[in-house]
C-alpha positions in Angstrom: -11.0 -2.2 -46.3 -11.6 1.5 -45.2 -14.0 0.8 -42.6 -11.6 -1.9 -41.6 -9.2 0.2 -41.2 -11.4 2.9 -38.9 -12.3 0.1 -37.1 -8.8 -1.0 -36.4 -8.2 2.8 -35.3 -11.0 3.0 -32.7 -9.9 -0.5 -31.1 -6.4 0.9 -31.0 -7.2 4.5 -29.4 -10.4 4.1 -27.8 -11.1 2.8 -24.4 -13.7 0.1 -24.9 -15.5 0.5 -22.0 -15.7 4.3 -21.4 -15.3 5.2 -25.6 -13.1 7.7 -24.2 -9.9 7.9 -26.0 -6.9 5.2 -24.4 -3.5 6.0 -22.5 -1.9 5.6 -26.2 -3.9 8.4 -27.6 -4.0 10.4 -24.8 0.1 10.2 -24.7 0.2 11.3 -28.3 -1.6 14.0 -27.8 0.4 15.1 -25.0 3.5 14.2 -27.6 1.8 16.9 -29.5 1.7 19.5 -27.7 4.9 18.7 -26.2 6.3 19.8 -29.4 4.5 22.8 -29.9 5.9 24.2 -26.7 9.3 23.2 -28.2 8.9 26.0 -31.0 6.6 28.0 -29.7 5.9 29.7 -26.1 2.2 28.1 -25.6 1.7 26.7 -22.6 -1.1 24.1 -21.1 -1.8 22.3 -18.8 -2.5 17.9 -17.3 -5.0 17.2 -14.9 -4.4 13.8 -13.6 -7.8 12.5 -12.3 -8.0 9.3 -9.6 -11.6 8.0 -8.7 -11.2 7.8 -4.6 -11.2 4.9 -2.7 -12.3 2.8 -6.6 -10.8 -0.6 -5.2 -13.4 -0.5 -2.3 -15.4 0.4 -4.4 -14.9 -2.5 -6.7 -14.3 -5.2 -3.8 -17.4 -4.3 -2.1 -19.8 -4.2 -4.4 -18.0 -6.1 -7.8 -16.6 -5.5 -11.0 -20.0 -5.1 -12.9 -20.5 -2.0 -10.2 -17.0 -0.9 -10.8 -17.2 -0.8 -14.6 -20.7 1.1 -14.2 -18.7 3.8 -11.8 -15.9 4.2 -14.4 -18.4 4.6 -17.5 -20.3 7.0 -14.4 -17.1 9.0 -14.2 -16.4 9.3 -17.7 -20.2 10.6 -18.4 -19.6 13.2 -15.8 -15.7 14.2 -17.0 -16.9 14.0 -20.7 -20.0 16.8 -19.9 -17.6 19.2 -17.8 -14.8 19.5 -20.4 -14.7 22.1 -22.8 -14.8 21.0 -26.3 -11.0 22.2 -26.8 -9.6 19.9 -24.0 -8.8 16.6 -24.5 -10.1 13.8 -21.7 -8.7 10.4 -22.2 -8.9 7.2 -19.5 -5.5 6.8 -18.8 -6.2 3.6 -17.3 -7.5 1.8 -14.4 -9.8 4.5 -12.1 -7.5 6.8 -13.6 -8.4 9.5 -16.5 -6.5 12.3 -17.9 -7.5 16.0 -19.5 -4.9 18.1 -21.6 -6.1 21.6 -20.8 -5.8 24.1 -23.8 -4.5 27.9 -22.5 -5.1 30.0 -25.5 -8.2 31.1 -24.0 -7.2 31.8 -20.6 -6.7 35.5 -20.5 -4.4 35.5 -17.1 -0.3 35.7 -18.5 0.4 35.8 -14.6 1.3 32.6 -13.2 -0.5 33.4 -10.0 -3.6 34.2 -11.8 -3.4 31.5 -14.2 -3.2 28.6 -11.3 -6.2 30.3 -9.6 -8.1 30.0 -12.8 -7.0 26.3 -13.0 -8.1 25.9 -9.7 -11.2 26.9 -10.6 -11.9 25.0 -13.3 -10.6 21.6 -11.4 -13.5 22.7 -8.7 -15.6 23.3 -11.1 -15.0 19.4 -12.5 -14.8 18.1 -9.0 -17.9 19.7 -7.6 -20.5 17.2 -9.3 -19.0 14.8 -7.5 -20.1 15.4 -4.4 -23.4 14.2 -4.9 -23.4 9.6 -4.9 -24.9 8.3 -8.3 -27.4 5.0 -8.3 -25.8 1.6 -9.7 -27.8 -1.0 -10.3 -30.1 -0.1 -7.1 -26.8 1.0 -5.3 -26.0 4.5 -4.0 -22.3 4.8 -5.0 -20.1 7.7 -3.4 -18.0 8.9 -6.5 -15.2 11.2 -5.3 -12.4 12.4 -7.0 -8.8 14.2 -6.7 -7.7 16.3 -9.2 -3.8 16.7 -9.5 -2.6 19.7 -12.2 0.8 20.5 -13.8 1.2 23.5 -15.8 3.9 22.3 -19.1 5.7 25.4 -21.0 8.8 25.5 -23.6 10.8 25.4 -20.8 10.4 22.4 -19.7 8.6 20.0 -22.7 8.6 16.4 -21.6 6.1 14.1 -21.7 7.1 11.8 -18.9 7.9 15.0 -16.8 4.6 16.5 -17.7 2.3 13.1 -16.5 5.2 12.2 -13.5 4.5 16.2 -12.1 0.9 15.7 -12.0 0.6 12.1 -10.8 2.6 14.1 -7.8 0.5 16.7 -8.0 -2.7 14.2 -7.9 -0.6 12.2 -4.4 -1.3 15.4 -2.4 -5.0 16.3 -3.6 -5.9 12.9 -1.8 -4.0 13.9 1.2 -5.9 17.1 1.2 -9.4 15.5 2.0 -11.1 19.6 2.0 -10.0 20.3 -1.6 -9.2 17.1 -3.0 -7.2 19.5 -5.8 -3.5 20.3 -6.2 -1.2 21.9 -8.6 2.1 20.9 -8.8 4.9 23.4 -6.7 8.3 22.8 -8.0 9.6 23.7 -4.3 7.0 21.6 -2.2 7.5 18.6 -4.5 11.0 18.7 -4.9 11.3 15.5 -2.6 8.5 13.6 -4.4 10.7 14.0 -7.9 14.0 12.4 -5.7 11.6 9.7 -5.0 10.0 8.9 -8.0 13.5 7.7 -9.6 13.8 6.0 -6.5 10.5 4.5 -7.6 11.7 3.6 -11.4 14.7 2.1 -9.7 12.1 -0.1 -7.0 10.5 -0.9 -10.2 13.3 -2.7 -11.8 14.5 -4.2 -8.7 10.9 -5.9 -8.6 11.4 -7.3 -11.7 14.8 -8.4 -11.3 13.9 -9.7 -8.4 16.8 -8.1 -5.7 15.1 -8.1 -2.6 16.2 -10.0 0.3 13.9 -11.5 3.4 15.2 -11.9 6.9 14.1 -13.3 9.2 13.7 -12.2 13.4 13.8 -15.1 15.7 11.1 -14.7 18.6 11.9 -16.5 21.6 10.1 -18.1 24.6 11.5 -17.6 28.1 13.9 -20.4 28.1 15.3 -18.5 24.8 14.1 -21.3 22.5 13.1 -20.4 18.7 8.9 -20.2 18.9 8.7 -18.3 15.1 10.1 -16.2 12.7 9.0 -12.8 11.6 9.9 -12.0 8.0 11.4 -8.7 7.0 12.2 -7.0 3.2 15.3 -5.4 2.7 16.4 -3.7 -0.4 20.2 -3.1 -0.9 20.2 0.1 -3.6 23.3 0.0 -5.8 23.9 3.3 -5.3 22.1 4.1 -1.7 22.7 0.7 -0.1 19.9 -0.1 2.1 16.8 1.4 2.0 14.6 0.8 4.9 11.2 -1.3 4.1 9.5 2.3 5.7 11.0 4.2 2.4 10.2 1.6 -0.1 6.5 0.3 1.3 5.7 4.1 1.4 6.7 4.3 -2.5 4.5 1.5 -3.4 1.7 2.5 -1.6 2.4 6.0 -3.3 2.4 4.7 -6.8 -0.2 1.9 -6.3 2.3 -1.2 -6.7 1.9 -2.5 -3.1 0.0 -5.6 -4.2 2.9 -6.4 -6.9 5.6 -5.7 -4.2 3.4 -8.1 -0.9 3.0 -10.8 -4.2 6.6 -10.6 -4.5 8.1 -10.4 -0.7 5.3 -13.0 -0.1 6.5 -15.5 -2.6 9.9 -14.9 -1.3 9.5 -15.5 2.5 7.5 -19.1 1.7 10.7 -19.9 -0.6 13.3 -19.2 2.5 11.0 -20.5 5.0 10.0 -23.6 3.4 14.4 -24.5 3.5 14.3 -23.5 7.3 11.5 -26.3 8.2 13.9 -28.8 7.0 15.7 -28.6 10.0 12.9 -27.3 12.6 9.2 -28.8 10.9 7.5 -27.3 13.5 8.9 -23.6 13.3 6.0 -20.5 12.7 6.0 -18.0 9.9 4.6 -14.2 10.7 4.1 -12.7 7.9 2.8 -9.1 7.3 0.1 -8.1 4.9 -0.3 -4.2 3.8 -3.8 -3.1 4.4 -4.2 -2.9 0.5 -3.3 -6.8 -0.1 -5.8 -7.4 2.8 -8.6 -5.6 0.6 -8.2 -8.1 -2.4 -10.9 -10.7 -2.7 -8.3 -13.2 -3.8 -6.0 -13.0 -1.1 -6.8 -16.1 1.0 -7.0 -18.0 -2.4 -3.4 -17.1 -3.7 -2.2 -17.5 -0.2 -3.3 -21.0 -0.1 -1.9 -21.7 -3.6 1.4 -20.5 -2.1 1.7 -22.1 1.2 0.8 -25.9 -0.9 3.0 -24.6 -3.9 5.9 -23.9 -1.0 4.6 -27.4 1.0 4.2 -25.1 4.3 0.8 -26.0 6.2 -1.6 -23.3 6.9 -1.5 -23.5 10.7 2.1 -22.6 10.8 1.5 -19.2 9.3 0.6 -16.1 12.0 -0.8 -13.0 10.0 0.5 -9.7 11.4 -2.0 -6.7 11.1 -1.9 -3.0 12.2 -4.8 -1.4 13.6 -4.7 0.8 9.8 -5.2 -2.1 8.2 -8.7 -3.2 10.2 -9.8 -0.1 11.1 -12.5 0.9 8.5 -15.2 -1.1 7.8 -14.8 -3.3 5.0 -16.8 -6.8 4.1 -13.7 -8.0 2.1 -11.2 -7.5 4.7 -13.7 -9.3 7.0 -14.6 -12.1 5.0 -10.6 -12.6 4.5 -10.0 -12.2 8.0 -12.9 -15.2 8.4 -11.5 -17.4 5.7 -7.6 -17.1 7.2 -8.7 -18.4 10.2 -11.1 -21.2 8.3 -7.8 -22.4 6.5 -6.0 -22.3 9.7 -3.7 -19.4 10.0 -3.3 -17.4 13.2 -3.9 -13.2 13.3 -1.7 -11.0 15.5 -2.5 -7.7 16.3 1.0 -5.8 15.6 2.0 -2.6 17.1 -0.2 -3.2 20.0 -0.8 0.0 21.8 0.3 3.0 20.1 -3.4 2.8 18.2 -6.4 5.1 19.5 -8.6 1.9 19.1 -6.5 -0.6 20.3 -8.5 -2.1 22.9 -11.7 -2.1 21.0 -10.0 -3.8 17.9 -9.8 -6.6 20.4 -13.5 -7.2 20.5 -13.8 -6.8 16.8 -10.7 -8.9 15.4 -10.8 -11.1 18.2 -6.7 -11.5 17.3 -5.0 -15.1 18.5 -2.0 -12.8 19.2 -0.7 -9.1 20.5 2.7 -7.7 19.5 3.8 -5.3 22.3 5.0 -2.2 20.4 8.8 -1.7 21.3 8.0 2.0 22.2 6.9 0.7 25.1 9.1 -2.0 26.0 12.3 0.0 25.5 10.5 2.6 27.8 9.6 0.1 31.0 12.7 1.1 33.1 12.7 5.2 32.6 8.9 5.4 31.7 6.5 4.4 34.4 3.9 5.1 32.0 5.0 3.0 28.9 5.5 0.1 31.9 1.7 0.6 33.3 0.9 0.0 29.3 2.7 -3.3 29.5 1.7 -4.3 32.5 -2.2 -3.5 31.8 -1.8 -6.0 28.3 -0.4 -8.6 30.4 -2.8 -8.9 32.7 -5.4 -8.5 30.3 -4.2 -10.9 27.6 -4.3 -14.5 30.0 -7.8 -13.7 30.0 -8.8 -13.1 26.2 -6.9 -16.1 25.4 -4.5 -14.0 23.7 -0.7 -15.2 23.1 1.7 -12.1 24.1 4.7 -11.0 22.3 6.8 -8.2 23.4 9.0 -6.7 20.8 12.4 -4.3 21.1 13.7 -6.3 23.8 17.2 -5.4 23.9 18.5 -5.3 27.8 18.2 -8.1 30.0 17.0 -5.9 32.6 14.0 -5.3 30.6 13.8 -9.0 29.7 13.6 -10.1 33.7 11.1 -6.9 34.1 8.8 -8.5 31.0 8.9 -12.2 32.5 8.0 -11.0 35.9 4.5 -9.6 34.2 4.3 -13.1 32.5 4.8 -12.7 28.9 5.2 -15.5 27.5 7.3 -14.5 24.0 10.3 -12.0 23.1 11.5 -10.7 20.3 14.6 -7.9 19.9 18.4 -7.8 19.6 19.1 -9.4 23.0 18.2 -12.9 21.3 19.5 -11.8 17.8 19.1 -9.5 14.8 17.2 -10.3 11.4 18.8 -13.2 9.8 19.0 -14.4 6.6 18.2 -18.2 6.2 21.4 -19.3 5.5 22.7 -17.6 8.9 19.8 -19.0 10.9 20.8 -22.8 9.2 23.9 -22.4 11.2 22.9 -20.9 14.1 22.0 -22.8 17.2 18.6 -21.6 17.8 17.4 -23.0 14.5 17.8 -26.5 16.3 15.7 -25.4 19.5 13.1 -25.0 17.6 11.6 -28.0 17.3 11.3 -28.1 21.6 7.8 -28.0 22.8 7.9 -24.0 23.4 4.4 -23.3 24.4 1.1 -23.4 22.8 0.8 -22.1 18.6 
C-alpha cells in the first residue's frame, strides 16, 4: 500500500514525459515560498522558460520529434540548475525554475538583476548549439523571462503572470532572448492581462459578435461577405479585434479564439444563404491557425457541419502569415485549394515581398490595402500603387478587390483602372446578419456578379 501510495505521488507531481516535477508541484512550491516571504524578508526569484518557435517545431517534423525536443530541453535545464533551485515543466514547451537567493551576495537590486542576468545567460547559452533527433538537426532556442518576488509583494499568480510578461519581451528581443520583469516598462502589459482573464471568460461564454462587410461589384450588387469579430467589454465597450487578436497571440490562445470566431461566422453565414445560396464567405485565418496540421480537416468538418460548400469560402491571408517557409502552411495552402476554397492575398501592398508572394502563393485574389485607396486623389504615389495592381492583376488571373472605398470620387477613379470589386463605407458598414436579412443588397446577391 506504501509503494502504492509513492506511486500515486509521482503520477500526481511528476511530468511523465520529462520526470520533471508538473505545474501542480511546481505551483506548490512557489505557494511555499510565497509564504516565507510573508514572515520573513527572503526574496527569490521565477524564470519562466518558452522553447522558441516549438509548434514549428512540432508541425514540421511531428510529435515523436517534439516530445524528444522537450525531454532535450529538460536534460539541458536539469544539468544547468543548481541543486537548490527548483525546475519544474510547467506545461506545454513551457518549464519553470524557482531561483533560491540566500546565496546571492548582492543586497542591491541593481547588482542582484545583473547576477540574474547572468545566470539566465548562463542557462540560455547551451542553446545555441542544434541537438540531433532521430537523424534530425533540431535548432533549440529558448527565452528566458525573470521576476524577482519579495515580502512585499507575495502572490503566486502575481509572481508567474510578472514573468510570463517578462518571458513576452525576451522573444521580442531576438539578441538576448532574456528579460527581467520592470514594474515601469510593463505597467501596460499588467492592464492587459486582466483584459486577458476577462477575453478568457468571454470565450467561454461565448460573447463575441461576427459582422459581416458587404463587397460589391460595379453595379453595387452583393459579390461576398467578409467576416469581422467584435467584442463589446462590459465595462470598456468595444474593443477593437487589433487589441484582442494581439492578446491571444500574446498569451498563446489564438487557435482557441480562430476555432471560436470560425464556428461563429459558418453559424451566421449559413442563415444568410437562405436568402442569397450563391453568396461568398472571406474568412481570415491568423498565421498560427494556418500552422496547424489539422486545419483543412476541421474546416471541412465545419463547412459540412454548417451545410456551406467549400467553393463558396475565400481564405484571406497576410503576407506575415506566408512569409517563412513552412511545409505545413504549404501543404494547407495545397489542400484548401484541393477542397475548393479560394486564397486572397489581404493587405496587398503595404508588404516588402508583395510582389514576389504572387509567384509563390499564386493567390485567386488581391485585396487592395485601403492605405492606398483612401490616398488616390491627394497621393499620386498611393494611385501609381493602384494603378500598377490593376494592370498587373488581368494578367495573373487574379480577381481585384479594393478596400476603404468611402468617396464616390474614389469609386469612379477605381473603376476607370478596371477593378472589378469594392469594399468600404460608401456601400455600407459591417453588418450583423440580422441587418443584412433586411437590407436590400442581401437580395442582389444572387445576380450573376462576375466570376467566383
Amino acid at each position: 500500500f506504501q509503494n502504492f501510495l509513492e506511486r500515486a505521488k509521482v503520477l500526481a507531481l511528476l511530468d511523465p514525459l520529462t520526470q520533471l516535477p508538473n505545474r501542480r508541484y511546481f505551483i506548490e512550491q512557489l505557494q511555499m515560498k510565497v509564504e516565507s516571504c510573508r514572515r520573513s524578508d527572503q526574496r527569490f526569484a521565477v524564470l519562466f522558460v518558452d522553447v522558441d518557435k516549438f509548434k514549428s517545431i512540432n508541425d514540421s517534423y511531428g510529435h515523436a520529434i517534439g516530445d524528444a525536443a522537450l525531454v532535450s530541453v529538460a536534460r539541458r535545464l536539469r544539468s544547468i540548475t543548481r541543486s537548490q533551485d527548483f525546475l519544474g515543466r510547467y506545461g506545454g514547451d513551457e518549464f519553470a525554475i524557482l531561483i533560491d537567493l540566500t546565496s546571492f551576495p548582492e543586497t542591491d537590486p541593481a547588482a542582484l538583476q545583473r547576477t540574474l542576468q547572468d545566470y539566465a545567460l548562463r542557462i540560455v547559452e547551451p542553446f545555441e548549439q542544434a541537438v540531433e533527433l532521430s537523424g534530425f538537426l533540431v535548432e533549440l532556442s529558448i527565452s528566458v523571462g525573470i521576476s524577482l518576488i519579495d515580502g512585499r509583494d507575495p502572490d503566486v499568480e502575481g509572481a508567474m503572470r510578472r514573468s510570463d510578461i517578462a518571458m513576452y519581451r525576451a522573444k521580442q528581443n531576438s539578441q538576448s532572448r532574456i528579460a527581467i520583469f520592470d514594474p515601469v516598462q510593463d505597467a501596460s502589459h499588467l492592464d492587459n492581462y486582466q483584459l486577458y482573464v476577462d477575453l478568457m471568460q468571454a470565450m467561454r461564454d461565448h460573447h463575441f459578435e461576427v459582422l459581416f462587410q458587404p463587397i460589391v461589384d460595379r453595379n453595387g450588387r452583393l459579390h461576398s461577405l467578409e467576416a469581422l469579430a467584435r467584442w463589446h467589454h462590459p465595462r470598456l465597450g468595444t474593443v477593437g479585434p487589433d487589441v484582442f487578436i494581439d492578446l491571444a497571440q500574446r498569451y498563446r490562445q489564438i487557435d482557441q479564439l480562430s476555432d471560436e470566431l470560425i464556428h461563429l461566422s459558418l453559424s451566421n453565414f449559413c442563415e444568410l444563404r437562405s436568402v442569397a445560396p450563391r453568396l461568398r464567405l472571406s474568412l481570415n485565418l491568423s498565421p498560427s491557425k494556418l500552422s496547424d496540421p489539422r486545419l483543412v480537416d476541421w474546416l471541412c468538418e465545419q463547412l459540412a457541419a454548417h451545410a456551406v460548400p467549400a467553393s463558396l469560402l475565400t481564405i484571406e491571408l497576410t503576407e506575415r502569415s506566408v512569409l517563412m517557409p513552412n511545409p505545413v502552411v504549404s501543404a494547407n495552402l495545397v489542400r484548401l485549394r484541393e477542397r475548393g476554397m479560394a486564397i486572397s492575398l489581404d493587405d496587398f501592398g503595404t508588404g516588402y515581398s508583395s510582389l514576389s508572394l504572387l509567384g509563390t502563393l499564386q493567390p485567386d485574389e488581391v485585396k487592395i490595402d485601403k492605405s492606398f485607396v483612401m490616398a488616390m486623389q491627394q497621393d499620386d504615389y498611393a494611385r501609381q500603387i493602384v494603378t500598377l495592381i490593376a494592370d498587373m492583376a488581368p494578367r495573373m488571373n487574379l480577381r481585384v478587390v479594393a478596400e476603404g472605398v468611402e468617396q464616390s470620387a474614389v469609386l469612379a477613379l477605381l473603376v476607370d483602372l478596371g477593378i472589378p470589386y469594392f469594399q468600404g463605407y460608401l456601400f455600407a458598414r459591417p453588418l450583423s446578419a440580422a441587418a443584412l436579412r433586411q437590407s436590400a443588397l442581401l437580395a442582389s446577391a444572387d445576380a450573376p456578379s462576375g466570376p467566383c
